[in-house]
C-alpha positions as CSV (number, residue, x, y, z in Angstrom):
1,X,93.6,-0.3,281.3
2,X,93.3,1.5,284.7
3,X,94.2,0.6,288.1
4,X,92.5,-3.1,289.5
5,X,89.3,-1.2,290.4
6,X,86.7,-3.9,288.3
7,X,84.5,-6.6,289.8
8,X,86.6,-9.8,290.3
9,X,84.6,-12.1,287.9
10,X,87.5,-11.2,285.0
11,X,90.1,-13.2,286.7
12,X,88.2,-15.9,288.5
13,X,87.5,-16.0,293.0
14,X,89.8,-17.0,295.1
15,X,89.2,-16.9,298.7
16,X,92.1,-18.0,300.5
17,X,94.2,-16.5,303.1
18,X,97.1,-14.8,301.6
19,X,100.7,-13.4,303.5
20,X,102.0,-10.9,302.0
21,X,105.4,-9.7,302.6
22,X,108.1,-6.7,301.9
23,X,110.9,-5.1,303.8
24,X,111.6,-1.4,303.3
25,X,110.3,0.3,300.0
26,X,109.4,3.5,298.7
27,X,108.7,2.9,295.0
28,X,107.9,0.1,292.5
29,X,107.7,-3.0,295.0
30,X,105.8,-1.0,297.4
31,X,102.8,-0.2,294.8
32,X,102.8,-3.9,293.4
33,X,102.1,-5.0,297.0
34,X,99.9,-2.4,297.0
35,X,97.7,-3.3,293.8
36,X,98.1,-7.2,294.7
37,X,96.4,-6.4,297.6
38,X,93.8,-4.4,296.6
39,X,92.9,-6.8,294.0
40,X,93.2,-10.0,295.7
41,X,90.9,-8.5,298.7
42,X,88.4,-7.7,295.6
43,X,89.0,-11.1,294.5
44,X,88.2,-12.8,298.0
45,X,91.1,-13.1,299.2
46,X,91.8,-12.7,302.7
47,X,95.0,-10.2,302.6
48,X,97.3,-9.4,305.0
49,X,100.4,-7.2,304.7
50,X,103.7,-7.5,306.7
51,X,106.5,-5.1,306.6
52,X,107.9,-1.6,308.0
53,X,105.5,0.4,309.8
54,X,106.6,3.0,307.1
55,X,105.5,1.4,304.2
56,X,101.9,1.2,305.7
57,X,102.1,4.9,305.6
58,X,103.4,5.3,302.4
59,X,101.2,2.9,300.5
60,X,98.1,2.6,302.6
61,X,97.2,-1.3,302.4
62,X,94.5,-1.1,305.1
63,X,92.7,1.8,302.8
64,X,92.8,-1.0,300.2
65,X,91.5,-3.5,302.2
66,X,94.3,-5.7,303.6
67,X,95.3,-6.4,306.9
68,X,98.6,-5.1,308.2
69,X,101.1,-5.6,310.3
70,X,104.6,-4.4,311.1
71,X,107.6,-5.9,310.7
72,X,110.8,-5.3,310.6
73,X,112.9,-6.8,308.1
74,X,116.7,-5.7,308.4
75,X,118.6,-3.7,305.0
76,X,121.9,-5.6,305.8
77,X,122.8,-9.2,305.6
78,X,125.6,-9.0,307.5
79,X,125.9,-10.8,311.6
80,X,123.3,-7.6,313.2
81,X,121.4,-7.6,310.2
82,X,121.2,-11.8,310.1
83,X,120.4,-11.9,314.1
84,X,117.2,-9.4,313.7
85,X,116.2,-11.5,311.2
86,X,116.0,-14.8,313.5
87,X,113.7,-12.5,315.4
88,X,111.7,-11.5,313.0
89,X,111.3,-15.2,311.6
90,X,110.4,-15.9,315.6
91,X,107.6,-13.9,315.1
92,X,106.2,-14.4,311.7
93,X,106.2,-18.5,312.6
94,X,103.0,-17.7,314.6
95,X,101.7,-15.1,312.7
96,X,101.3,-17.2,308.8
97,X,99.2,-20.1,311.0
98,X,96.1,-19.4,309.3
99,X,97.5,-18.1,305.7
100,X,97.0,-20.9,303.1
101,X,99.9,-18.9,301.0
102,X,103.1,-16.9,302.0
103,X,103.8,-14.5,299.2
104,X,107.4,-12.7,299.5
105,X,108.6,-9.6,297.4
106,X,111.9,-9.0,297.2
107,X,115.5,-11.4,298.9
108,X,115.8,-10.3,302.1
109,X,111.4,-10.5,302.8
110,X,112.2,-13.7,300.8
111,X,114.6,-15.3,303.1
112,X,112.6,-14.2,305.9
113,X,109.5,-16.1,304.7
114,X,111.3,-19.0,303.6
115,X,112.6,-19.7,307.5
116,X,109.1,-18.6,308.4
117,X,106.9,-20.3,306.5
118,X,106.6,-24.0,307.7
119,X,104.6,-26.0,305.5
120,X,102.9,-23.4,303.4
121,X,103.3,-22.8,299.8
122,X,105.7,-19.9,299.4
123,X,105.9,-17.9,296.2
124,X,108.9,-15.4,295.9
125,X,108.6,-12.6,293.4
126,X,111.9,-10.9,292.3
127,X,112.2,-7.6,291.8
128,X,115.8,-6.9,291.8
129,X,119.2,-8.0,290.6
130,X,121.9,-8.0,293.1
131,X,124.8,-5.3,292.6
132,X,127.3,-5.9,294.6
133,X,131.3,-7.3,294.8
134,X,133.6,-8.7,297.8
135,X,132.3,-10.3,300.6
136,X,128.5,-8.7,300.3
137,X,128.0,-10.3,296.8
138,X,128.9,-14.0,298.0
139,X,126.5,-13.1,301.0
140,X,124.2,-12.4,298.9
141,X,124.6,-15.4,296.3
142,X,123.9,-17.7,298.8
143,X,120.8,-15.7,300.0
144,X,119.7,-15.6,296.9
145,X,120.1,-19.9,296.4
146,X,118.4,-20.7,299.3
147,X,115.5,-18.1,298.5
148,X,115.4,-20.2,295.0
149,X,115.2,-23.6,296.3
150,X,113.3,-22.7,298.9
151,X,109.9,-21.5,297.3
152,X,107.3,-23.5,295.4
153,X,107.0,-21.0,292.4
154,X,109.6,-18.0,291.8
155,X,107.5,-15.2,290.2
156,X,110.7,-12.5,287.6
157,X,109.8,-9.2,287.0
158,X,112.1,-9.5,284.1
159,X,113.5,-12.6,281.9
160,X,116.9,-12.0,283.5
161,X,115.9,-12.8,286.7
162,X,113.5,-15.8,286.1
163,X,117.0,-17.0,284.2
164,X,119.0,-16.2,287.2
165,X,116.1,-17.9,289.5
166,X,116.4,-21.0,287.7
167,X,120.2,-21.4,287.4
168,X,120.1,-21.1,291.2
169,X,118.0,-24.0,291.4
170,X,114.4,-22.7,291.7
171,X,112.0,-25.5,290.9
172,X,109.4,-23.5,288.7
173,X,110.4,-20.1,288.1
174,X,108.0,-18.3,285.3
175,X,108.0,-14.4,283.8
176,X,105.4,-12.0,285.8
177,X,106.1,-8.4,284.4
178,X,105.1,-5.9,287.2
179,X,102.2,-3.4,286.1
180,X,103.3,-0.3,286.8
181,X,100.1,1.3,287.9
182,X,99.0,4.5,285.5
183,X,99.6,8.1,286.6
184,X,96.7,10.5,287.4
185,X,96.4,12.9,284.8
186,X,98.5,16.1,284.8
187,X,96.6,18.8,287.3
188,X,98.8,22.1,286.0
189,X,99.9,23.3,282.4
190,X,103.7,23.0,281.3
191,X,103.8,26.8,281.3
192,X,103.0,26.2,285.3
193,X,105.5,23.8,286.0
194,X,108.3,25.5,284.4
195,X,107.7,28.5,286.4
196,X,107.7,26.9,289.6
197,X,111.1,26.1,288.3
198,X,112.1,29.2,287.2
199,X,112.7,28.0,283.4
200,X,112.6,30.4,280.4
201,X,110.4,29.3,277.7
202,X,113.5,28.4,275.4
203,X,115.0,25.9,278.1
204,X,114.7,22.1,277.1
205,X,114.0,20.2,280.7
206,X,115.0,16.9,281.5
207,X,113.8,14.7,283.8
208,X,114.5,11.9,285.7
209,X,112.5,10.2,288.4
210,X,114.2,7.6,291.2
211,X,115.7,6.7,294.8
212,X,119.0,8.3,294.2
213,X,120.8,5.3,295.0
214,X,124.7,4.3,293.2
215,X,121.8,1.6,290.8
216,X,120.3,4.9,289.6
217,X,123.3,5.8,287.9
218,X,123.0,9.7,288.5
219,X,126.5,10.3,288.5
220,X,126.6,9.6,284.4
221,X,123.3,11.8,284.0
222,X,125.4,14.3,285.9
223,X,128.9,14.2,284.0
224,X,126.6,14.5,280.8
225,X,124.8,17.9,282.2
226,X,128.0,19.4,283.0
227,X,128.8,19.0,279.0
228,X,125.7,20.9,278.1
229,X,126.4,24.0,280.2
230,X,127.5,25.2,276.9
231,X,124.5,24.7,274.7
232,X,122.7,27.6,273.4
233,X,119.9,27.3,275.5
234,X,121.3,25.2,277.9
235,X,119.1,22.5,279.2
236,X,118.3,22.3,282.8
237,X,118.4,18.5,284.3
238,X,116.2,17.6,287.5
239,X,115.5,14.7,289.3
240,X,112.9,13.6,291.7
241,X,113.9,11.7,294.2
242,X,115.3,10.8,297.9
243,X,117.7,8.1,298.9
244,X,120.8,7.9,300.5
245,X,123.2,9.5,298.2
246,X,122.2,13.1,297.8
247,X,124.6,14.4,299.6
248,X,127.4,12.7,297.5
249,X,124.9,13.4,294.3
250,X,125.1,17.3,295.4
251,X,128.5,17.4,295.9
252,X,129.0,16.2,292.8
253,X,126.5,18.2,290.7
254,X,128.2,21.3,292.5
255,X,131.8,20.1,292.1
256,X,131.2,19.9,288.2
257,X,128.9,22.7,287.9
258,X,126.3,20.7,286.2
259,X,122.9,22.4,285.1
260,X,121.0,19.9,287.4
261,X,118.3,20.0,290.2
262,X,117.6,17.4,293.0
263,X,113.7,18.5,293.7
264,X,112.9,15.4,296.4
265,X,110.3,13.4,296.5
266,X,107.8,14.3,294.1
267,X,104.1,13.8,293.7
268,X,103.6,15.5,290.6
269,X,105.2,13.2,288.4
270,X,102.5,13.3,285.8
271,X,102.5,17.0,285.8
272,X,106.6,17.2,285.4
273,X,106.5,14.3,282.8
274,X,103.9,17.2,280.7
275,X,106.5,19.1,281.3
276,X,109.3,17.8,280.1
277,X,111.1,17.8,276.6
278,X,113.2,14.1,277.2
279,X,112.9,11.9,280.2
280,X,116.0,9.5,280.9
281,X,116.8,7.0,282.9
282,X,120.3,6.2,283.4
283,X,120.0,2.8,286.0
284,X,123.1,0.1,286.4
285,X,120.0,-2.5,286.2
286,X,116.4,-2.5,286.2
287,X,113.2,-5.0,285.8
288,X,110.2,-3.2,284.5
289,X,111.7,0.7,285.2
290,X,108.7,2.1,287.0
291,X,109.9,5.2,285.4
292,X,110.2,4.5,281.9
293,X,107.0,3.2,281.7
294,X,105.4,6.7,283.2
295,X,107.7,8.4,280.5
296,X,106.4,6.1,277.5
297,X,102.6,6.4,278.5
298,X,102.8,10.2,278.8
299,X,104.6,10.1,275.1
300,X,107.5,12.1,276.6
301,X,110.8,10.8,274.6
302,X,113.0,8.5,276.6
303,X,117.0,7.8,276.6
304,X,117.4,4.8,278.7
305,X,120.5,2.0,279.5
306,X,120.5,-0.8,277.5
307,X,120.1,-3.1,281.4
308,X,118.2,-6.2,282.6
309,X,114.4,-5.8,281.9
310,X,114.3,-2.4,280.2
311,X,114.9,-3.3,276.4
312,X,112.1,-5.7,276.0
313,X,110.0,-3.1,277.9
314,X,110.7,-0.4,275.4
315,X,111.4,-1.9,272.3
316,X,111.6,0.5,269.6
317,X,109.8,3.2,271.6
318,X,113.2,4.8,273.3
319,X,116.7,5.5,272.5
320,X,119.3,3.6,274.0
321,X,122.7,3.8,275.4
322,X,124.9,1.2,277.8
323,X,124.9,2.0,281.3
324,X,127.7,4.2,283.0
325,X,128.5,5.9,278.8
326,X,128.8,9.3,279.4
327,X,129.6,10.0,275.5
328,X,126.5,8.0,274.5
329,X,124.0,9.5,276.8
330,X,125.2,12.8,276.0
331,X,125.1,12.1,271.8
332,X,121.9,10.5,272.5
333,X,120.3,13.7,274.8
334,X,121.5,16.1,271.9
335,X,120.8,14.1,269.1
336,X,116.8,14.5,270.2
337,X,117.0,17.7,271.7
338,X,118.3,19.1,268.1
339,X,115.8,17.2,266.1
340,X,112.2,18.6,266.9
341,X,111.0,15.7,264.2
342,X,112.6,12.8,265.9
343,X,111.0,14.0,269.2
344,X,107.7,13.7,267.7
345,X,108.1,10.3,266.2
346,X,109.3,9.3,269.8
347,X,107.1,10.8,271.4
348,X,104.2,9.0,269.6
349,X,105.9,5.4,269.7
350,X,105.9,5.5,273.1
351,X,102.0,5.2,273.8
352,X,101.6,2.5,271.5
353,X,104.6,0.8,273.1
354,X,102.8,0.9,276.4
355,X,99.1,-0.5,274.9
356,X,101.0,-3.4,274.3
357,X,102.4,-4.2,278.1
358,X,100.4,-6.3,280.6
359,X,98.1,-4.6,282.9
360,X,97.8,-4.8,286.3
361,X,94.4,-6.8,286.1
362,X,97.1,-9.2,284.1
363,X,99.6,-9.3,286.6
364,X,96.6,-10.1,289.5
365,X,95.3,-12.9,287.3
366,X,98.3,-14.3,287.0
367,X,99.2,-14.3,290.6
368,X,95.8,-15.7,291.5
369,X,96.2,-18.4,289.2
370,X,99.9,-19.5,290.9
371,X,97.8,-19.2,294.6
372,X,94.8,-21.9,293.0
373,X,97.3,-23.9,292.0
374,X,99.2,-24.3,294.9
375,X,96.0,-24.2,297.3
376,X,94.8,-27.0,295.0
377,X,97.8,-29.1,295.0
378,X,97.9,-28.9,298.8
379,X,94.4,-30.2,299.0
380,X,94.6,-33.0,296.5
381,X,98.2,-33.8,298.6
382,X,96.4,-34.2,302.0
């Protein structure tokens, strides 16, 4: 099914006033505040967004009918980071007066609404696992407690984190896979792409799509490439993407002479996924890989880490490896790149795969049901 674009009898009105909020995002969280808004404001719902002025650009919630406005929500927990959040908390005390629900996405937007929220039900979807040691990751445990305890109903992207949730005390924590929303179909031929990348016929691509970011795990899809230099054709590796650590990425594709590409940010994904020969993804940890699911719906073979959500996500439908195993990723990558067949049978498992996931009219129906619920139980309490 396609984007949350049909009238909002299939999941039922609901016309409260809704809060939603992020902190910085380019990617997966961004679009599922994105499509909950859209489809709560189709709902009834009254919707308004708050978060970076940037993500406003990038995902355009007033063109979907929300409300916006901008906050910002510190990256770092640490004292600076901790002190402009009080501020922002100052501010968003008066701004949820009217909102009959405060929805966060994400721990730090989570914390933020839970000092914020006063006597409104607060629902907290997680996105992400922590990753991170010393001093940060104890930080960050106890962020992540209070966000727990502190909201009415903890919404996982994957069964890992409602676990996680729920050891940390949340009260009722429940399964809500993210819908990734569908690409637009491809608007150039294979043969088009590949020249814009300068590729002879013969050369198997790969592709990867992400925030190049140390969770990504580039530097293992990198120390595989370098292994294929000597392959006769030699693939060529590139990956889509900004984030903070290109410059230590390049560094390193140069340092080990690697047959990959960083091409940016990207808007063409469905035409490079058309493409492609293999897509991989070679995360530290992931939900519902935003990624994957774009590979598996195009019927582009996948190699992905074995990690949080992404197993019950693919099933049978990709190969995979553990996370940071160079010699697996690389046996995996040539075991499918020699065998035209296996391709194929890939390559067909993962559409079906993807018919079976929840859509994003699923996800919205679910979320509206968690805001009746609460809105009801409020009523019946007062």
């Amino acid at each position: 099914m396609g984007p949350v674009t049909a009238r909002s009898e299939w999941i039922g009105r609901w016309t409260g006033r809704v809060a939603l909020v992020l902190a910085a995002s380019t990617g997966g969280i961004g679009r599922h505040v994105a499509s909950l808004a859209e489809g709560l404001t189709r709902a009834g719902a009254h919707v308004t967004v708050y978060g970076p002025a940037a993500t406003e650009e990038t995902f355009g919630f007033t063109a979907r009918g929300a409300s916006f406005v901008p906050v910002e929500i510190p990256a770092s927990l640490g004292p600076g980071g901790l002190r402009r959040l009080a501020r922002t908390v100052t501010g968003l005390r008066r701004a949820f007066a009217d909102a009959d629900v405060v929805h966060a996405h994400g721990l730090r937007a989570g914390l933020v609404a839970a000092a914020a929220r006063g006597a409104r039900p607060l629902v907290v979807t997680w996105h992400n696992a922590v990753l991170a040691d010393g001093l940060r990751a104890r930080a960050y445990a106890i962020a992540e407690r209070r966000v727990a305890r502190a909201a009415d109903v903890t919404l996982g992207a994957s069964a890992d984190l409602v676990a996680r949730a729920a050891r940390l005390g949340a009260r009722d924590a429940r399964l809500c896979p993210v819908a990734a929303p569908p690409l637009p179909p491809p608007t150039r031929t294979p043969a088009a792409v590949r020249a814009e990348l300068e590729l002879a016929p013969e050369t198997p691509l790969v592709l990867s799509v992400g925030r190049l970011h140390p969770q990504k795990g580039y530097d293992t899809l990198v120390e595989a490439a370098a292994r294929w230099r000597t392959r006769e054709p030699a693939p060529v590796v590139v990956i889509a993407g900004t984030g903070p650590s290109y410059l230590r990425l390049a560094a390193h594709i140069s340092a080990s002479r690697a047959p990959v590409r960083l091409l940016g940010h990207r808007t063409d994904v469905a035409d490079l996924l058309a493409a492609a020969d293999l897509a991989v993804v070679t995360s530290r940890w992931e939900a519902r890989q935003l990624f994957a699911q774009e590979a598996l719906r195009s019927g582009t073979p996948l190699v992905a880490t074995a990690v949080g959500g992404i197993p019950d996500l693919v099933g049978d439908a990709a190969l995979l490896v553990p996370p940071g195993d160079v010699d697996a990723l690389d046996a995996a990558v040539r075991r499918l790149l020699d065998d035209p067949a296996l391709r194929g049978e890939y390559a067909a498992r993962g559409p079906a795969r993807a018919a079976t996931w929840p859509t994003e009219r699923d996800t919205l129906a679910q979320v509206v049901e968690v805001y009746a619920g609460l809105t009801a139980a409020g009523s019946t309490a007062r």
